[in-house]
C-alpha positions in Angstrom: 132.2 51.6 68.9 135.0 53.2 71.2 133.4 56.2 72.8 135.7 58.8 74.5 135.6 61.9 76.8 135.5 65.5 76.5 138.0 66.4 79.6 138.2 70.5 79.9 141.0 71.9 82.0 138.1 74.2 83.5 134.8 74.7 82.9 132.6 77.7 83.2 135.8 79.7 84.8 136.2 76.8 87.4 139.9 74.9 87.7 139.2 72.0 89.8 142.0 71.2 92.0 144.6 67.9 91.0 143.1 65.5 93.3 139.5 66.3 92.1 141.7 65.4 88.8 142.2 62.5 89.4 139.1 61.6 91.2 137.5 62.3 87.5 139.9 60.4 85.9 139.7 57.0 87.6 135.9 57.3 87.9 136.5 57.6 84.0 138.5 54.2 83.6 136.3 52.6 86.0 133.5 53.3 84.0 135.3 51.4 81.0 136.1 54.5 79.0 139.7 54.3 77.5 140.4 57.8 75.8 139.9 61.5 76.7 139.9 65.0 74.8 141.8 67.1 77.2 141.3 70.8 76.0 142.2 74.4 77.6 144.6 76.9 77.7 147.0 76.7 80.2 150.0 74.6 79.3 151.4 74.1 82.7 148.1 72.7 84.0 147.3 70.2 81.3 150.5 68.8 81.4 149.1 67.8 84.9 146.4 66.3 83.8 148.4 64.2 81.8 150.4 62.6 83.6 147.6 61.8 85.8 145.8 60.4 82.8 149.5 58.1 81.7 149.1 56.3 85.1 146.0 55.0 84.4 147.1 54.1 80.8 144.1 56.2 79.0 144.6 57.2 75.1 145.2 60.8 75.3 144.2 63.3 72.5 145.3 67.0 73.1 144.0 70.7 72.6 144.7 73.7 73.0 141.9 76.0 72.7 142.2 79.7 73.8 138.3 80.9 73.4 137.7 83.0 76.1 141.2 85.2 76.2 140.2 88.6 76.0 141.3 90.1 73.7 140.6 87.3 71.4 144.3 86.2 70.0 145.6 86.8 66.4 145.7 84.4 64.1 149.8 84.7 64.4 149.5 84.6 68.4 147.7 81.8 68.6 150.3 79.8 65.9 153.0 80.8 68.6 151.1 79.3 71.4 150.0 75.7 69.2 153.9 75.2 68.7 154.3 75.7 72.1 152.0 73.0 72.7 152.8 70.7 70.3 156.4 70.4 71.6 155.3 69.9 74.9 153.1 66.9 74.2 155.7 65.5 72.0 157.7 64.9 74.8 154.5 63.1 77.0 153.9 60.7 74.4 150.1 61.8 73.9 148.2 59.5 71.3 146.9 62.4 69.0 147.5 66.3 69.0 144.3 68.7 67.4 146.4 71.6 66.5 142.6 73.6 67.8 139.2 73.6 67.6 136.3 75.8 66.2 139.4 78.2 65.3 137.2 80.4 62.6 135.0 81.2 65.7 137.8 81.3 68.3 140.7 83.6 66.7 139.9 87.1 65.5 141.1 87.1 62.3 138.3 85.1 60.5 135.5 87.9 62.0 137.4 91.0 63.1 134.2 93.0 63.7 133.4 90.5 66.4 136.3 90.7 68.9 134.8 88.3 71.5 133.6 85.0 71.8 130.7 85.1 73.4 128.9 87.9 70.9 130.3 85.5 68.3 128.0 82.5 69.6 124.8 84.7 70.5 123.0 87.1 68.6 126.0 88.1 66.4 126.3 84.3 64.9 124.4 85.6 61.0 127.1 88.1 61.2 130.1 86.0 62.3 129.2 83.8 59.3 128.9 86.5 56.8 132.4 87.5 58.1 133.7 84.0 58.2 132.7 83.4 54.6 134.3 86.4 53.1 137.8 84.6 55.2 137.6 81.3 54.4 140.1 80.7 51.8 142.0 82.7 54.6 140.9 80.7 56.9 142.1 77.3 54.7 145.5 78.2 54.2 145.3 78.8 58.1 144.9 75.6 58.8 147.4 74.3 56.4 149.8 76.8 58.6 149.0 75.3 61.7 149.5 71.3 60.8 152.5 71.6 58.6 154.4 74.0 62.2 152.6 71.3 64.4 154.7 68.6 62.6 157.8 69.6 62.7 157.7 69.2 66.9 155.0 66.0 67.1 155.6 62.9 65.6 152.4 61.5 66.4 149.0 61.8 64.4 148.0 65.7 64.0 144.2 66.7 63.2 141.6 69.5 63.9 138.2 69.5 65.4 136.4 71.4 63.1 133.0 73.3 63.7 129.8 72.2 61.5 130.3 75.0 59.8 133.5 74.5 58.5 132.5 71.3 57.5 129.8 72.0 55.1 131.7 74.7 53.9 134.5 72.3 52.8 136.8 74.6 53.6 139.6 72.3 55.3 142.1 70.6 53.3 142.5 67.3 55.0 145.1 66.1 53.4 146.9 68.0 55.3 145.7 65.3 58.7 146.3 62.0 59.6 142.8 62.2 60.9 139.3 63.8 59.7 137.8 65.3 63.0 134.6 66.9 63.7 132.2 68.7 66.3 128.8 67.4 65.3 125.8 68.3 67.5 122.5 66.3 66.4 119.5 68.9 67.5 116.9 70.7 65.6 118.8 72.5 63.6 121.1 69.8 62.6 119.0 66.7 62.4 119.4 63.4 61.3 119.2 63.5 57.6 121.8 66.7 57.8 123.7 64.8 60.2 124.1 61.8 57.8 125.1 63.6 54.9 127.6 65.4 57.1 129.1 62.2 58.0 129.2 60.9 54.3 131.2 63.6 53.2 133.2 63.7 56.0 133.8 59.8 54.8 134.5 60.9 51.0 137.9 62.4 52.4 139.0 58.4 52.7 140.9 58.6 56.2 139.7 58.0 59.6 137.0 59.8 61.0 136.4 60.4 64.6 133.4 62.8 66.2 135.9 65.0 68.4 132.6 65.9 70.1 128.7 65.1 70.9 126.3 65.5 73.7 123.0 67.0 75.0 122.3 69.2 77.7 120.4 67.3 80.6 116.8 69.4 79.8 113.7 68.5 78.4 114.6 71.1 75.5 118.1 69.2 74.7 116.6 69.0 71.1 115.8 72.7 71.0 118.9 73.8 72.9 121.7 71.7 70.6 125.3 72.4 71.1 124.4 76.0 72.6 125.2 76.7 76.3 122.3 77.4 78.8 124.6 79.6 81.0 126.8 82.7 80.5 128.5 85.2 81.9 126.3 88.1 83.5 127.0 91.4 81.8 129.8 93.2 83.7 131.3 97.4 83.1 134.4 96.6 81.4 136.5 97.7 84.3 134.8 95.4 86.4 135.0 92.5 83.7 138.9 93.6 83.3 139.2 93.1 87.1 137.8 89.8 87.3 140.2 88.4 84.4 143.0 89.5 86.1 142.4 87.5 89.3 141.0 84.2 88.6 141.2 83.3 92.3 138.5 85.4 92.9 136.6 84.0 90.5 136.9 80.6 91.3 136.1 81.9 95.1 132.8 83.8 93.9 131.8 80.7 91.7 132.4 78.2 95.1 130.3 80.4 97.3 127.6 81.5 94.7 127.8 81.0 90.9 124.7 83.1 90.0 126.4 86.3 90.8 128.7 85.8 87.9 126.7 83.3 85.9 123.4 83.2 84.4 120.9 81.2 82.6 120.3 82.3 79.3 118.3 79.5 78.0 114.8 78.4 79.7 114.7 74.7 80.5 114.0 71.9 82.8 116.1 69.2 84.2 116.0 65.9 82.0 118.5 63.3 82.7 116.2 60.6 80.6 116.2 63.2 77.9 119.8 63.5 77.5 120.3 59.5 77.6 117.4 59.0 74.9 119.2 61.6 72.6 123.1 60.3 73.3 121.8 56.9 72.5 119.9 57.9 69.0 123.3 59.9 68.6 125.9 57.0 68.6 123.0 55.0 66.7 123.5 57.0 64.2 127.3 57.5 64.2 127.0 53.2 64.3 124.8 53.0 61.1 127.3 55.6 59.1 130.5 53.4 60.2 132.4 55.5 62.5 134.1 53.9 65.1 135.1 56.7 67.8 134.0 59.7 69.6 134.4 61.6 72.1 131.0 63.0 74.5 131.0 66.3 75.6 131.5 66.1 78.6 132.5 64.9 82.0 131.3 67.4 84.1 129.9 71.0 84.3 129.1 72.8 87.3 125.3 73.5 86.9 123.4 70.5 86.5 121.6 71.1 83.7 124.6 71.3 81.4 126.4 68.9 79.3 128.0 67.0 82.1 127.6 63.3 82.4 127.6 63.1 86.4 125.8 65.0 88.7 127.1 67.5 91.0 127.7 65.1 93.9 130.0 62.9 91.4 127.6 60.3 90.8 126.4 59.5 87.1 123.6 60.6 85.1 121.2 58.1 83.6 123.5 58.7 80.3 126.7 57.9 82.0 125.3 54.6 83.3 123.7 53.8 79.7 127.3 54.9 78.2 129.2 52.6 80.7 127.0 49.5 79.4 128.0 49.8 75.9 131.9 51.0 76.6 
C-alpha cells in the first residue's frame, strides 16, 4: 500500500519558516514516504513548498482550502481563487490537483446561518447538516462547477477530498474526476463496519480511490476523539479577534512565546503515542482488506503534542511514524 502525507502550509495559525520546510520534507523522503497533500491558502507560499518538494522528486497532490477566512468566502469567491490555483500548479507540474476539500463545511453558501468554521464543527454541526441537506443538489452542481473551470487550466488528474458526509449522502458526481477521493476518519462514531461500507461504495463508482486523509490524535481517547480537534481558538471580542487576523505576525509571535494565550484545549485527554500507532495500523488494515492502494495520514506535524502530528515537537518521530516508516 503507498501511504502519503498530509503537508499543511500552517497549522494551528503557525507558518513555519522555508528551511524548517524543508527540514520536514527530507525527514519525509528519508522516512521512505513518496507523496504529500500540500493544502492551505496562500498561493505564494505553497508554490514554495513545492519546489522544495520537486527537488527531492516527491509525488505532489495540491489544495487549496480557505477554512478559516473570516468572513467565510462565497461559493463564487472561492471558484475565483481554485482557478487561480489551478493555473499556478499547471505550470509546476504537480501530480494531482483537489479542486478543495470538505467545501459544504468550508464555503458559506451550503449553511448560510453558520458564517464560521469553527461553530460549523462544534456545537452547531446537527444544524450545519440540516442546512447542508436542504443545499445539496446545490451543493452537486457546485462541484461539477469547480472540476469542469479546474480543467480548462490543469492537464493533470483533478479530484476532490470529500467529507464523510458528503459521501454517504452520494451527493458528488464523480464522473466528473479522474479520481474518487475521500476524508475517512475510523473512530466511534464511524467504525469499522460503517467504514467498510463507505469504502465499497466509494468502489461502486469504478475509478481509483485514494483516502485523501486518516489519522488519530496521539491520546488515550483517539477512539472517542475521531477526526475532531482537541485545541481551538480561545474566545476573543470581535475587535480583538479582527485585530489579530489582520496581523498574523503577531500571531505567530504570541503562539512562539506562549500558545495557551490564544489556544485552548477543548477536548480532555492524555498523551498516547502507542494509542495512535495501534489505531493507524488497524486503519490501513482495513483500507488493505477493502483494496485501496493509497492514502494520505493526517499529518506531519502539529504544534501541541497531543494532536495529529506524526513527530514530536523536538522533530523526532512518534511510535506511529516509526511503525509507518517500516511498511513505506
Amino acid at each position: 500500500m503507498q501511504v502519503g502525507i498530509n503537508y499543511l502550509s500552517e497549522c494551528m495559525y503557525r507558518l513555519k519558516s522555508l528551511s524548517q520546510v524543508r527540514r520536514d520534507l527530507e525527514k519525509i523522503r528519508a522516512h521512505g514516504f513518496e507523496a504529500i497533500r500540500v493544502t492551505g491558502n496562500d498561493l505564494s507560499w505553497l508554490v514554495k513548498i513545492i519546489k522544495e518538494a520537486k527537488k527531492l522528486k516527491l509525488k505532489i497532490w495540491v489544495c487549496p482550502r480557505f477554512a478559516h477566512s473570516e468572513p467565510m468566502l462565497t461559493g463564487k469567491e472561492y471558484l475565483e481563487k481554485m482557478k487561480e490555483f489551478a493555473k499556478e500548479v499547471e505550470k509546476m507540474k504537480i501530480n494531482v490537483f483537489l479542486v478543495g476539500n470538505e467545501l459544504s463545511l468550508e464555503i458559506l453558501d451550503f449553511a448560510p446561518n453558520l458564517p464560521t468554521y469553527e461553530v460549523r464543527c462544534g456545537k452547531q454541526w446537527q444544524k450545519f447538516e440540516i442546512e447542508f441537506q436542504e443545499r445539496k443538489n446545490d451543493f452537486r452542481e457546485y462541484l461539477i462547477t469547480l472540476a469542469r473551470e479546474a480543467k480548462k487550466y490543469f492537464s493533470g488528474p483533478v479530484s476532490y477530498a470529500a467529507g464523510t458526509w458528503e459521501v454517504q449522502e452520494e451527493v458528488i458526481d464523480w464522473q466528473q474526476f479522474d479520481i474518487v477521493s475521500a476524508n475517512l476518519y475510523l473512530w466511534e462514531r464511524f467504525a469499522e463496519k460503517e467504514y467498510i461500507e463507505t469504502l465499497e461504495k466509494l468502489k461502486s463508482y469504478e475509478k481509483p480511490i485514494v483516502i485523501t486523509e486518516c489519522g488519530f490524535t496521539t491520546t488515550r481517547e483517539a477512539w472517542k476523539i475521531g477526526p475532531r480537534h482537541i485545541y481551538g481558538l480561545r474566545k476573543f471580542p470581535k475587535w480583538i479577534l479582527n485585530l489579530l487576523l489582520d496581523h498574523p505576525n503577531v500571531v505567530q509571535k504570541i503562539l512562539r512565546v506562549n500558545p495557551k494565550l490564544l489556544l485552548k484545549t477543548k477536548i480532555p485527554h492524555h498523551y498516547d503515542e502507542e494509542m495512535q500507532k495501534k489505531l493507524l495500523q488497524k486503519n490501513l488494515e482495513i483500507l488493505e482488506k477493502s483494496n485501496i492502494t493509497q492514502a494520505f495520514v493526517f499529518q506531519w506535524s502539529e504544534p501541541f503534542p497531543a494532536g495529529f502530528g506524526l513527530i514530536r515537537s523536538d522533530g523526532t518521530p512518534k511510535k506511529a511514524l516509526k511503525f509507518l516508516k517500516l511498511i513505506s
